[in-house]
N, C-alpha and C positions, 0 to 999 in steps of 0.2 A: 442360239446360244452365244455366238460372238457377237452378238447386238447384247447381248446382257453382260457380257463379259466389259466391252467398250464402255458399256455406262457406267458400271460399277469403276474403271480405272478412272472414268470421265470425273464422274461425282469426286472421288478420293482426293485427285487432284485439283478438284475445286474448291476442297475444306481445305487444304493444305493451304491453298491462295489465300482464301479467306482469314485463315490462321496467321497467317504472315501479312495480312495488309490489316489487323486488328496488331498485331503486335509493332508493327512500323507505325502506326498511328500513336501508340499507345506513348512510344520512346520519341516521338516528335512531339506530345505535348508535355512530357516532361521534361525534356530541353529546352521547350518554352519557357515551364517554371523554373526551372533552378534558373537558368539565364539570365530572366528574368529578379529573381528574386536573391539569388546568393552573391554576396559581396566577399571576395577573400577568403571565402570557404565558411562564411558565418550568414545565417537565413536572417531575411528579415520578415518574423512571424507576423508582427505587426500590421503590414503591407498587405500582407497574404491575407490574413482575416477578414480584411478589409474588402477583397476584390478575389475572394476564394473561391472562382465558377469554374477555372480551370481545373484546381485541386479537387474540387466537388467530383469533375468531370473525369477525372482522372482514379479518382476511387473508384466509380460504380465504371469503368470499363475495365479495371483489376477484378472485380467481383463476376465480370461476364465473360473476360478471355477464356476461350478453350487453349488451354496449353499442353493438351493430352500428345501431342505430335510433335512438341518442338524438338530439335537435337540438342547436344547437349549444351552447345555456345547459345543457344536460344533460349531454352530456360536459365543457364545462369544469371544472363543479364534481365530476363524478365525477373526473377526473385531480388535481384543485387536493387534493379529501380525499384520492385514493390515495397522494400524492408527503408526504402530511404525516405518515398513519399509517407508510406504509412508513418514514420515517424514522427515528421512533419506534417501531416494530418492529425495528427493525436495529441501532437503541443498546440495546434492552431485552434482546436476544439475544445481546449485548458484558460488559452492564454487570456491574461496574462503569468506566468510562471516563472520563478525563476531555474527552477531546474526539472530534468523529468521524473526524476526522484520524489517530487512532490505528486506527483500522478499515478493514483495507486493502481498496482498491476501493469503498468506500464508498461513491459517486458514481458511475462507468465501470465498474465490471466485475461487483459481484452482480445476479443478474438476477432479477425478482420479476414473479410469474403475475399481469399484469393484464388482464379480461378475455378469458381465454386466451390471452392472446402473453404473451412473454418479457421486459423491458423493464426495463431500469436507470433511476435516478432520470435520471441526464441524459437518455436518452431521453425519460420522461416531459416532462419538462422542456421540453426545447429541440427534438426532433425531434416530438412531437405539439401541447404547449400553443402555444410562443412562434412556432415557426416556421408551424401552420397556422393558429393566431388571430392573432399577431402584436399580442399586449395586451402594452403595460409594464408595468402595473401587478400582472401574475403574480408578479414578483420584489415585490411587498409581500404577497402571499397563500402563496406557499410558502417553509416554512421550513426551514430545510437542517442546525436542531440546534445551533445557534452563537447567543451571548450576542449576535454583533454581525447578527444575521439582525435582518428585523421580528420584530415580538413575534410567538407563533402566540396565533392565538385560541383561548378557549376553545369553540366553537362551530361547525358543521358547516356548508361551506357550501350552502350549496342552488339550484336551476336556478332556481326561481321568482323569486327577488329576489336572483340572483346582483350583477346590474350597482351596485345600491343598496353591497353589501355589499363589490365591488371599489372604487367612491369610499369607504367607510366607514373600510378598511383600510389603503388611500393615506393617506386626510388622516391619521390616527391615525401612522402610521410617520413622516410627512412634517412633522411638527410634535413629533415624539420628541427630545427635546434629544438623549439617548443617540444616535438614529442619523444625524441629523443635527445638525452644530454646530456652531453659527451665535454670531456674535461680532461685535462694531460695524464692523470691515476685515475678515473672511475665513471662510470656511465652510468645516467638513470633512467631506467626502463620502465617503459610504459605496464600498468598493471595488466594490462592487457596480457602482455605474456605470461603475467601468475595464473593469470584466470583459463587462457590458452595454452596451458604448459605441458599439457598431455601431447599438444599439434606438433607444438616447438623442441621438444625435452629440455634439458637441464640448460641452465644459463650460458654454460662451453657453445652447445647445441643453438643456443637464441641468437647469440652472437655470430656464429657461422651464418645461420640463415640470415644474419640481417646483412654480414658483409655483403654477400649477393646483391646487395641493390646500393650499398655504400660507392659515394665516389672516392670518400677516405676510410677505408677497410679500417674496422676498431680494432685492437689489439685481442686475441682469445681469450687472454690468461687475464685482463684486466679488470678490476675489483668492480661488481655492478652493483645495485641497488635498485628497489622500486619506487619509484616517487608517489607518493600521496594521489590519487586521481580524482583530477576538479569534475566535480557533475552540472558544472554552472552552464546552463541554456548557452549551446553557438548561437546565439542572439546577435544583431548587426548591433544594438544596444549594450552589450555588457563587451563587444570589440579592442575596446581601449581601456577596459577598467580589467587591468590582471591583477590587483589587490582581492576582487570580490572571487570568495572561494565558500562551495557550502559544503566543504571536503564532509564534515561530521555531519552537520545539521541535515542533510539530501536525504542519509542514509536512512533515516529512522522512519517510523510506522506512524502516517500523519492520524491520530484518533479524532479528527473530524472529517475525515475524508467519505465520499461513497463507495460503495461497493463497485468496481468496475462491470460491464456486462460479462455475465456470463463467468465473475468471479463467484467466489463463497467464498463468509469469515465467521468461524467458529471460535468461539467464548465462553469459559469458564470461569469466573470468577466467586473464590471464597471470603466469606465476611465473617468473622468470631467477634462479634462486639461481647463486651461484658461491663457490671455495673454494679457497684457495690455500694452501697447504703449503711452509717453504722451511726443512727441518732445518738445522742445520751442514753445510759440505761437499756441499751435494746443491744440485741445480737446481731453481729453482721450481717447482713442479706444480700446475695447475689443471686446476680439473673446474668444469663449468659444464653443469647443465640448464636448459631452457626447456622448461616445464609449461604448455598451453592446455588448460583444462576446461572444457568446455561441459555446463551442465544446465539441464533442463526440468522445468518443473512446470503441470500442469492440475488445477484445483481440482473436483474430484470431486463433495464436499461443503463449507462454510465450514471444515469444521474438519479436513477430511483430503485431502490432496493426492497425486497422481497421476505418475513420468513417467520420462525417463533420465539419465542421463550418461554422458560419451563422455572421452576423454584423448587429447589427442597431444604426443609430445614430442621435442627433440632434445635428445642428449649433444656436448659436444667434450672429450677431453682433450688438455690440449696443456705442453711445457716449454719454460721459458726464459719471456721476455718478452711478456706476452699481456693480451686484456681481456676484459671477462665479453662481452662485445658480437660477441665474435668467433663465439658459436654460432650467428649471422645469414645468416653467408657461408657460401659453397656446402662442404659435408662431404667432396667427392669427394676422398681422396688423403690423407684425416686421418683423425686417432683418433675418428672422430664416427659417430653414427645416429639414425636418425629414424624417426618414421613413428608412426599411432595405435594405441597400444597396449592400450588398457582399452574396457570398453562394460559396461552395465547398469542393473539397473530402480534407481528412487529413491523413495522417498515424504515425505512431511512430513506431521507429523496431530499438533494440536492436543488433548493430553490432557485437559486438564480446562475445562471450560467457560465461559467467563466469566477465563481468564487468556487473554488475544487477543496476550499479548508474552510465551507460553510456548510453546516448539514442539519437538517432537523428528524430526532426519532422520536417514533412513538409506536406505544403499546398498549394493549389492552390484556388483562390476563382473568382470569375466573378462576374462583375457590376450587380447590381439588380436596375433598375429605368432608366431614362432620366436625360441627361444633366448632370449628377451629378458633374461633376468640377467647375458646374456654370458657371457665365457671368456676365453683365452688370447689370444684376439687379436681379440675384440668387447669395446667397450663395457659398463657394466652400463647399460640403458636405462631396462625397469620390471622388475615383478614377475613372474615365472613361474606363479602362481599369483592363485587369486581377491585380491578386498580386501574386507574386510566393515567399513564405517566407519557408526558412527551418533553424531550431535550432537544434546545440550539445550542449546538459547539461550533466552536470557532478557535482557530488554532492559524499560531502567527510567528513567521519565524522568524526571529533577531540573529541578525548576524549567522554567522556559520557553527555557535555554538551555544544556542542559547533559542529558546521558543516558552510564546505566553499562549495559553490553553484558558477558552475561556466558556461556564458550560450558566446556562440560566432554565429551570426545569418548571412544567407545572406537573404538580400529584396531587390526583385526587384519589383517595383512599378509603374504602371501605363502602363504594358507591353503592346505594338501597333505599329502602323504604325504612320507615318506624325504627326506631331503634339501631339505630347503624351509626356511624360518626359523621360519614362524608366528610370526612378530615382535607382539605384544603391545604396546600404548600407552597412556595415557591422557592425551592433551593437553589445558592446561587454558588460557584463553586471559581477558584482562581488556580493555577498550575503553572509554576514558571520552571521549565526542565533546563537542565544542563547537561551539554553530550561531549562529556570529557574525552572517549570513542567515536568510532564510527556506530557500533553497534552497543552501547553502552549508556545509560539517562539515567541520570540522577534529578529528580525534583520536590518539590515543594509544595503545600496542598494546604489551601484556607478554604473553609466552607462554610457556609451562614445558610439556615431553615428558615423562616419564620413560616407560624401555622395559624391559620385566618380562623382562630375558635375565642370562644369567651367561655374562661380569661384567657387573654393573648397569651402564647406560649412559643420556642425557637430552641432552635441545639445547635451547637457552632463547633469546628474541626478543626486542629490543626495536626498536618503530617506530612513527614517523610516518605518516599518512597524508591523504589529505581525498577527501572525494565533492563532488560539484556535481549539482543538478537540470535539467537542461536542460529539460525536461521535466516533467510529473508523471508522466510512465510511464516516462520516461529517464533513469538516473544514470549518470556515468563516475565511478571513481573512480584514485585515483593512492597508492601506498604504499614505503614504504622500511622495508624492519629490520636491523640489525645481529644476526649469525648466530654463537652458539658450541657447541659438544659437545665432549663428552671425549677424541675423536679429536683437532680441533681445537687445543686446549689442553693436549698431547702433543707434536703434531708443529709448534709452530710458528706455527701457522695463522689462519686468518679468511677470515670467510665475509659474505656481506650476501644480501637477496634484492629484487629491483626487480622492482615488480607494477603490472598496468593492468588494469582490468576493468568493463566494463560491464552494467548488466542494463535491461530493457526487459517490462515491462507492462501488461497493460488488462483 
């Protein structure tokens, strides 16, 4: 029984060892890298990518550490190095970028093997460091990739003289004119503490905690403010240029982006086109569809995406005196139909590596219902046949307040045998957004069709429209275009289309 006893304390404190000479490994080659790599508290991604074996080496030993036994100094500094590498792993895997903002889910939704769980940077963050230590001073030790973050150190930090190295890295942020600053009436404070204001409380309260590490105590009672926070890549490249700022432009929802792994993005979007035709001598005629598209996407891999889309739609025709709004009201007893007509798979995937605002989707979808092209005394509703549609976007951003959105489509429409169109497209689409906000876009919207049939035929768009963030996983957005084709422009005509659509994810 004490021979069993002895092994079992034998083995115990053999994991322990093992535990501690994986975790002293782990904080020696990440001393290497930053060491190596960080200049003045700014990375050089460039370098890294370049010669990334270390970095390599360094994720897949965060993916296999047991850290089920560290104390508490043990695991904070292992999460404090994992949340910093990681970060710096996930711009190096982007780059070239200019901010991480451009990296969707950056934060909430890719998920990185620590320890063998699964665990996004906020995770690390806020559901293990800040909420089971409950230390402020985490937000001066992790650095989230942003010019307006504390500096990162160059150096790894370690359980042994973590607490030393937690005052070291306070006072050094806390006396940074850049992050804090301070002026004979008024101090401007890092957003950090808006966003950490539950940790800090009220700005009386932020200001005490920051004296703590001041070597010139601010005044309590002195009028503060938040400054604008830069998300511009701590790049060793953007070092010397403090003009470049993507305060606005960072914030927004890139629409050519991938699906990060392990994210989903859901989409709704409605379409009310309408059209009215009124020759000489004839009575008004309108047609009026409402288009709801719903698609999904599961990020598979960061750079290929997974999922479906679905259509439902109503028709009205109607003569004489009418409004696009009228396809609302109940159809019973009119020229109208409804109901969902399309379903099929979707992907998005991310061709070349290192273009994170290049993406190609496509889709396949199949007729859902009867008859749906209509006839003699139905409706034409959808298409009787498949849809095969696939989009390159590409999405480019000017300056800090300003982005060109650029989409070229092929659609094939109505794909079948005998009697079917196989109607041919190439829609080519331009979008130049303005983000007067952080979370606010107002833009501009030219579209050109042409349709590969005889006789040649095309429909062209122009329109306003704007998004709002309500959220960072939430946008609604609101569009108007004026609507022509060669039918159109024959018989009389004009068309507009009124769109709302939202999308949501994490």
């Amino acid at each position: 029984m004490k021979s069993l006893y002895f092994l079992v304390v034998f083995l115990f404190i053999q994991s322990l060892s093992a535990q501690q000479e994986a975790l002293t490994s782990f904080e020696n080659k990440t001393d290497a890298l930053l060491s190596q790599f960080v200049i003045k508290g700014y990375v050089d991604y460039g370098a890294i990518q370049k010669s990334d074996d270390l970095l390599n080496e360094l994720v897949s030993d965060l993916a296999n550490i047991d850290n089920s036994s560290f104390n508490a100094p043990q695991e904070q500094s292992f999460y404090i190095n994992a949340y910093n590498v990681l970060v710096i792993d996930q711009v190096v895997r982007s780059y070239p970028v200019s901010s991480v903002k451009e990296i969707a889910g950056f934060f909430n939704r890719t998920k990185h093997t620590v320890g063998g769980k699964k665990l996004t940077l906020d995770e690390i963050e806020k559901d293990i460091l800040i909420k089971k230590f409950a230390d402020s001073r985490f937000h001066f030790v992790l650095v989230c990739g942003a010019k307006d973050c504390p500096k990162i150190w160059n150096r790894a930090y370690r359980s042994e003289n973590l607490e030393e190295q937690l005052v070291a890295q306070s006072q050094k942020a806390l006396n940074d004119p850049e992050f804090l600053k301070v002026s004979s009436d008024k101090v401007g404070l890092s957003e950090i503490f808006r966003w950490n204001r539950f940790e800090f409380g009220g700005r009386k309260d932020v200001i005490n905690f920051i004296n703590q590490f001041r070597e010139e105590p601010i005044d309590p009672e002195i009028n503060s403010f938040y400054y604008t926070y830069d998300w511009t890549l701590n790049d060793t490249k953007f070092e010397s240029n403090s003009s470049y700022s993507s305060a606005n432009n960072s914030f927004r929802y890139v629409t050519s982006a991938a699906i990060p792994k392990g994210g989903i993005e859901l989409k709704i979007f409605n379409n009310l086109y309408s059209q009215v035709t009124n020759p000489p001598d004839e009575p008004q005629f309108r047609s009026t569809f409402l288009t709801t598209r719903l698609s999904f996407l599961y990020g598979q891999s960061n750079r290929f995406n997974v999922g479906f889309v679905t259509q439902y739609r109503r028709v009205l025709n109607s003569t004489g005196e009418s409004s696009p709004f009228d396809v609302f009201q109940s159809l019973e007893g009119l020229n109208g139909r409804q109901g969902v007509t399309a379903f099929g798979p979707q992907i998005r995937w991310a061709p070349v590596k290192g273009w994170t605002n290049f993406s190609v989707q496509s889709s396949l979808t199949f007729p859902i219902g009867n008859e749906l092209s209509g006839g003699s005394d139905t409706p034409f509703l959808d298409w009787s046949g498949p849809v095969f549609w696939t989009q390159f976007f590409n999405d480019k951003s000017i300056g800090d307040k300003f982005s060109l959105f650029t989409e070229i489509d092929l659609l094939v429409e109505d794909i079948g045998g005998s009697g079917r169109s196989n109607r041919v497209s190439t829609p080519m689409t331009v979008i130049f957004s303005w983000f007067p906000q952080k979370n606010f876009t107002v833009y501009g919207l030219v579209n050109y069709s042409p349709f590969f049939v005889q006789p040649y035929d095309y429909f062209r768009q122009f329109g306003m429209g704007m998004k709002y963030q309500i959220t960072r996983d939430f946008e609604v957005e609101l569009l108007f275009t004026d609507f022509s084709n060669k039918y159109l422009s024959s018989n009389f005509g004009q068309a507009a289309t009124y769109n709302f659509g939202f999308r949501y994810s994490r």
